[in-house]
VOTOR-570718 format. One record per residue (C-alpha): x, y, z; residue in one letter. Coordinates in steps of 0.2 Angstrom, whole numbers, padded with zeros to 4 digits, always signed. Each point is the difference from the previous one (the first is absolute). Example, Ala and Ser with C-alpha at 12.3 -4.5 7.8 and 13.67 -1.06 7.14 Angstrom:
! residues 2
+0062-0022+0039a;+0006+0017-0003s;
END
This chain:
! residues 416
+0000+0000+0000x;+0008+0017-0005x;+0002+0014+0014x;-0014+0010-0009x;-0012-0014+0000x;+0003-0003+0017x;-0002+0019+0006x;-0017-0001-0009x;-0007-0015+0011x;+0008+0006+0016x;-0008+0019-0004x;-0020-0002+0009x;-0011+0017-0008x;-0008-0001+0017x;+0017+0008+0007x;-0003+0019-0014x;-0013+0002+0009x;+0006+0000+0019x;+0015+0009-0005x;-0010+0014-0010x;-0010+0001+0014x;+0013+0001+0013x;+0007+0013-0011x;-0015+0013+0002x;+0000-0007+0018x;+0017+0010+0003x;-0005+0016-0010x;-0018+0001+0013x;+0012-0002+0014x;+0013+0011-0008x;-0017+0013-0003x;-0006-0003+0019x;+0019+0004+0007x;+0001+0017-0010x;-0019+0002+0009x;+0009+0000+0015x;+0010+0014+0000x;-0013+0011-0004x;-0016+0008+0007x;-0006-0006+0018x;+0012-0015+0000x;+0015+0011+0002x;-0008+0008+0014x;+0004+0000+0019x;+0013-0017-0004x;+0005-0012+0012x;+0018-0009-0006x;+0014-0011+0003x;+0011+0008-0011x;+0012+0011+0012x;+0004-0016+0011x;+0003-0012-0015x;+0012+0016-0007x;+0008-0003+0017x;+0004-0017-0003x;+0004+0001-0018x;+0015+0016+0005x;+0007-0009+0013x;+0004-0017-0009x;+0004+0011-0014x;+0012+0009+0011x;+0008-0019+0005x;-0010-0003+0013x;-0006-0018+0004x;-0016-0004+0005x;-0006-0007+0016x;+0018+0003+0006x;+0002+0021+0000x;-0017+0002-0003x;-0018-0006+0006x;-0010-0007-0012x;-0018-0005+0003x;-0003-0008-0017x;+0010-0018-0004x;+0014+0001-0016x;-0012-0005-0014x;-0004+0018+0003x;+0015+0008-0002x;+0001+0003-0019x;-0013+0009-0002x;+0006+0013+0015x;+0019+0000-0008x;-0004+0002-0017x;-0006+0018-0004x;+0014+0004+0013x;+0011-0005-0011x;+0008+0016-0011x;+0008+0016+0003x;-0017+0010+0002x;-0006-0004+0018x;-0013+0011+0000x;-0017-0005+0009x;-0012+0005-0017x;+0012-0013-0010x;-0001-0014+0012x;-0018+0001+0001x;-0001+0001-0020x;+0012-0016+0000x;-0009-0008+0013x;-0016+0002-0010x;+0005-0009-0014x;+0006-0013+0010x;-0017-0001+0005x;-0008+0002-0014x;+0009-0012-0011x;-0005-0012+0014x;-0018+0003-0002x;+0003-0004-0022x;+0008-0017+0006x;-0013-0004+0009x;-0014+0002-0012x;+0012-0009-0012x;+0002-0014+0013x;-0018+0001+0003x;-0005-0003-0018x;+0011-0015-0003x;-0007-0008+0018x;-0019+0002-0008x;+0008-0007-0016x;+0007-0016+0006x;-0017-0001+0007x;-0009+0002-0015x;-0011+0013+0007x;-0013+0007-0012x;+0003+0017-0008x;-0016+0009+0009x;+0008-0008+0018x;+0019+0007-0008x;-0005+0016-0002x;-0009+0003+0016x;+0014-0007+0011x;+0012+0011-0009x;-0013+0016-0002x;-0001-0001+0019x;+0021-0001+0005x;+0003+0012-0013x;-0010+0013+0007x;+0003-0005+0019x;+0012+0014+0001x;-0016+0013-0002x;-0010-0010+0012x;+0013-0001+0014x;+0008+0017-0004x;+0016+0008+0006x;+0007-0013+0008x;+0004-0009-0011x;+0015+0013-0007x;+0009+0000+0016x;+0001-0018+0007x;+0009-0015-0007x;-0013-0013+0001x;+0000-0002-0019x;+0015-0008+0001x;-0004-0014+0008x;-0018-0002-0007x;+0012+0000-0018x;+0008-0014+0009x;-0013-0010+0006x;-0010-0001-0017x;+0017-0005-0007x;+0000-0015+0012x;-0017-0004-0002x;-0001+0003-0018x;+0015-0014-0001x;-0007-0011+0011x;-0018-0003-0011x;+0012-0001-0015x;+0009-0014+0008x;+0016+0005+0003x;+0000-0003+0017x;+0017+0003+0005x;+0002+0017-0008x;-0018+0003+0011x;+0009-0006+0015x;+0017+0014-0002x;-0012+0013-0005x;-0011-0003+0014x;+0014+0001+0012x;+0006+0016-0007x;-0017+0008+0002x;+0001-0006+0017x;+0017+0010+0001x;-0008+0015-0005x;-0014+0001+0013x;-0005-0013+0010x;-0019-0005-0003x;+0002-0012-0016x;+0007-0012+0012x;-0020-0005+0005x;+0002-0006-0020x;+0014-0012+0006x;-0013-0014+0006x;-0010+0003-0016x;+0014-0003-0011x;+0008-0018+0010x;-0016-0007-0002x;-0001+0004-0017x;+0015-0008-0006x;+0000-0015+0014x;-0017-0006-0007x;+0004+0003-0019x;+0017-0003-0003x;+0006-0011+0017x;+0009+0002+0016x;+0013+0001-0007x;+0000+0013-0012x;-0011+0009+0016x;+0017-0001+0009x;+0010+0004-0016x;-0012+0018+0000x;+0003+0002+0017x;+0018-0002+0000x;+0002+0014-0013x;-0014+0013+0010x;+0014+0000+0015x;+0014-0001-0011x;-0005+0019-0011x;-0009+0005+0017x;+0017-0004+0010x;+0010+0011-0015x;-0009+0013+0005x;+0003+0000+0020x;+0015-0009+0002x;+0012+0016-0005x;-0012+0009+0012x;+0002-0011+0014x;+0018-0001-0002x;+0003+0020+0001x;-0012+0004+0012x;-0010-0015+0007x;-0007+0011+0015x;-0007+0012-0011x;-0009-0013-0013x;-0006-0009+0017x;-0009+0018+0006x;-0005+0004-0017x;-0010-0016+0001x;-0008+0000+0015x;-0003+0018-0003x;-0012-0007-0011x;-0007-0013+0008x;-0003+0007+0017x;-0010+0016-0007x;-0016+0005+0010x;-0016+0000-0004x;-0002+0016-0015x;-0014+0009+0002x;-0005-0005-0018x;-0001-0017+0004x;-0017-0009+0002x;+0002-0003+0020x;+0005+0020+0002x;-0015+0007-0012x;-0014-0010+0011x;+0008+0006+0015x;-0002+0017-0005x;-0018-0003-0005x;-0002-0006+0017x;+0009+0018+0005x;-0010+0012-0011x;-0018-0011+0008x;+0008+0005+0016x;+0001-0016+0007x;+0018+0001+0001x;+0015+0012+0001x;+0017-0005-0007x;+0016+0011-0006x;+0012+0001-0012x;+0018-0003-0001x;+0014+0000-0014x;+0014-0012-0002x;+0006-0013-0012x;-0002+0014-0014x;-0020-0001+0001x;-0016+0006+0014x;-0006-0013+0011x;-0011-0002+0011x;+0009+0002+0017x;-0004-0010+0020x;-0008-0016+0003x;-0014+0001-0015x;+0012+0000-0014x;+0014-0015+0008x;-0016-0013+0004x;-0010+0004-0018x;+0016+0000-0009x;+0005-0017+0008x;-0019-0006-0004x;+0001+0005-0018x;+0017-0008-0002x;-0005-0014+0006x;-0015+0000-0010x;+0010+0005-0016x;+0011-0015+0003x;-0016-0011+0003x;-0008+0004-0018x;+0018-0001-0009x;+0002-0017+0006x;-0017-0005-0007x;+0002+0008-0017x;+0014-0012-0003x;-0009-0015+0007x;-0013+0004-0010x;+0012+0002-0017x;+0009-0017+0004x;-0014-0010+0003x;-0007+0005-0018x;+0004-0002-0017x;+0017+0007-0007x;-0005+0013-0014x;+0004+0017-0005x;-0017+0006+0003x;+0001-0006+0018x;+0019+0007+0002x;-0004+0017-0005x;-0015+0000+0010x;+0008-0006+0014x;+0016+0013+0000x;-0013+0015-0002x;-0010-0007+0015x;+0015-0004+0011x;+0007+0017-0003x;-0016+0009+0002x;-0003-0010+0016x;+0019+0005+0007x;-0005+0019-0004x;-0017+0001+0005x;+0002-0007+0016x;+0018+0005+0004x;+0003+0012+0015x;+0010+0012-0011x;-0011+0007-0018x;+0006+0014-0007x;-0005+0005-0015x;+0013-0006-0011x;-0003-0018+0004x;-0014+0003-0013x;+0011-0002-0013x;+0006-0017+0006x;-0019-0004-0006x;+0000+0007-0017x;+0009-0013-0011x;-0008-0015+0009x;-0019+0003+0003x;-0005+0005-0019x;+0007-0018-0004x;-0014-0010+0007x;-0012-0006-0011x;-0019+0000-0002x;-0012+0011+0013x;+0009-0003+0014x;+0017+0009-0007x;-0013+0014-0006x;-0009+0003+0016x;+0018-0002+0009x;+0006+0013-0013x;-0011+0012+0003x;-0002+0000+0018x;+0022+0001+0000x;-0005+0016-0013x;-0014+0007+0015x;+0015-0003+0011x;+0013+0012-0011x;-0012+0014-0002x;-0005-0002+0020x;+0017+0001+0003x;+0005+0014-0012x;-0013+0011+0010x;+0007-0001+0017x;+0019+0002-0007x;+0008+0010+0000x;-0011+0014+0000x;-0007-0002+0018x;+0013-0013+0008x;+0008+0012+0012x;-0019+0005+0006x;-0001-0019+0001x;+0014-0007+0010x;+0002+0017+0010x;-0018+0003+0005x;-0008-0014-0005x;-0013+0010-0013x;-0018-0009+0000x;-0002-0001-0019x;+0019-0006-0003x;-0002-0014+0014x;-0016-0006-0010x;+0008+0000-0016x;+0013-0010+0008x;-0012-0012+0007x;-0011-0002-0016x;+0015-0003-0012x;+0009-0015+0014x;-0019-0008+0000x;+0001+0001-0019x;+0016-0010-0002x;-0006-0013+0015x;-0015-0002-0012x;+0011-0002-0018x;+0008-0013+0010x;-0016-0009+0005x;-0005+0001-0018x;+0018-0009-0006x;-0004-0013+0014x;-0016-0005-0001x;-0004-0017-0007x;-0006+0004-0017x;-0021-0006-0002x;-0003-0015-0010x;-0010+0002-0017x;-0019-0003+0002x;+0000-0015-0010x;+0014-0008+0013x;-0010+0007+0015x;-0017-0008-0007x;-0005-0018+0010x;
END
């Protein structure tokens, strides 16, 4: 068979379509992120940006990190702080323009990742245009946040993984799931998913072949760290994981609506680079919500492994696991919504359109509350914010309810 021939029976027409698609994906988003530096959305901003500039001049200046400096985030996330350093102008407006791009081309690879994922699913074009209609213009929905926070990066990274994973290439899957693990820490809820996938479909032990690379690539990225400054990787980590309960969280938002009915009086305090609720009320729900959070994690992948091992079931599975870590977690700020946008879309039928749309609800929810009135929010616990708060945590617990429902049977199966 000549190399032509062959080219032509490997070439599927499905695949114009995706890519075409995914193609006029980018430009909406591309659209959608101009949107945001103009009009209401560039008002009263809330952003990162100054202490990533921090981190990037210092490792630019020599610096290592966790060593001479502290470092809340772990070293998947470095990159995107030392690049736009990088250069002789170190002013802060070109940082910020760097560091936007950065950003940006993040949110393209996504979409792109996001289209081949529904492809290898052989999604239907009405379902492929919705999914990627709806990331595309997330930015708009969500608002300004989405310029100064680095979370597209690992979202990038864990459609890449998850993309791979439902093509089959399973071992690429594993190294780039551990390097979006690298890059913040919540695709590692995705880590059960994925062991179970490839223990069930290919054997133990190409499972533990998988597994052996994810702590090989995410051992690349610490071991340097631990080396130079293992007390500082050590505090970075539990800096993270001993956070207290954000007054954005679920717990935090009923205990102010418990405040504002004036059955009970709580106060705020700031530390761990967030507002949380302060005293006895925010330790004893944040320890109830962890533990609850912990509780419905543990179900969602007994549920995935005692079902069938197919790609619908996968993606619906990731979107619900990481919607279950975010909704109920004790921390929530707002750019944990991003974490959301390339998996939800992906489910298929009515559930991942009703799941879509409430995750849309909770964007726009959010988007009104922040930035605009966060200050009057965490400082004086404003009514309209704390209820704004409250309805857009009750709409994610309710898109994760719709992602974990059993599905009804057909009438004809249902009939005696």
């Amino acid at each position: 068979m000549t190399r032509a021939a062959s080219s032509e029976r490997s070439f599927r027409p499905a695949e114009l379509p995706a890519a075409a698609l995914g193609a006029l994906a980018a430009l909406l988003f591309l659209a959608a992120w101009w949107g945001l530096h103009h009009g209401f959305y560039a008002r009263d901003t809330i952003v990162d940006t100054p202490v990533y500039r921090s981190y990037g001049d210092r490792i630019a200046a020599g610096e290592v990190p966790y060593r001479d400096f502290r470092l809340e985030y772990p070293p998947g996330a470095l990159p995107v702080f030392a690049l736009p350093a990088l250069g002789a102008d170190t002013s802060f407006d070109r940082y910020r323009r760097r560091f936007e791009g950065l950003m940006a081309g993040s949110g393209v690879a996504l979409l792109g990742l996001t289209a081949a994922t529904l492809a290898l699913l052989r999604a239907a074009r009405r379902r492929m245009v919705a999914a990627l209609a709806f990331a595309a213009l997330a930015p708009l929905a969500l608002g300004s946040v989405m310029l100064s926070r680095f979370d597209l990066w690992p979202a990038a990274l864990t459609a890449a993984a998850l993309a791979a994973i439902v093509a089959g290439r399973d071992r690429l899957g594993s190294a780039t799931l551990a390097l979006a693990v690298a890059a913040k820490l919540y695709p590692g809820v995705l880590v059960p998913l994925a062991a179970v996938w490839v223990w069930r479909r290919r054997g133990r032990r190409e499972a533990f072949v998988c597994g052996g690379i994810f702590l090989a690539v995410l051992a690349a990225c610490y071991l340097p760290f631990l080396a130079l400054g293992p007390f500082g990787v050590a505090e970075s980590l539990g800096r993270q994981l001993s956070r207290p309960l954000q007054l954005e969280s679920l717990g935090a938002a009923v205990l102010l609506a418990l405040h504002h009915l004036g059955a009970l009086q709580i106060s705020m305090e700031s530390s761990h680079g967030s507002q949380n609720v302060a005293g006895l009320p925010g330790v004893v729900v944040g320890i109830v919500q962890t533990a609850v959070q912990a509780g419905v994690l543990v179900a969602v992948w007994v549920a995935f492994a005692r079902g069938r091992m197919e790609p619908e079931r996968l993606v619906t599975y990731a979107a619900a696991t990481v919607l279950a870590f975010v909704a109920l977690g004790k921390v929530l700020s707002p750019q944990f919504l991003i974490w959301l946008v390339p998996l939800v879309p992906l489910v298929r039928g009515r559930r991942g359109l009703a799941a879509s749309a409430l995750l849309g609800a909770s964007l726009v929810l959010t988007q009104l509350w922040f930035p605009f009135r966060y200050w009057d929010f965490a400082l004086r616990f404003d009514e309209t914010a704390s209820w704004l708060v409250l309805a857009r945590d009750v709409v994610l617990v309710a898109a994760l309810a719709v992602l974990l429902l059993p599905a009804r049977a057909p009438a004809w199966r249902r009939a005696p």
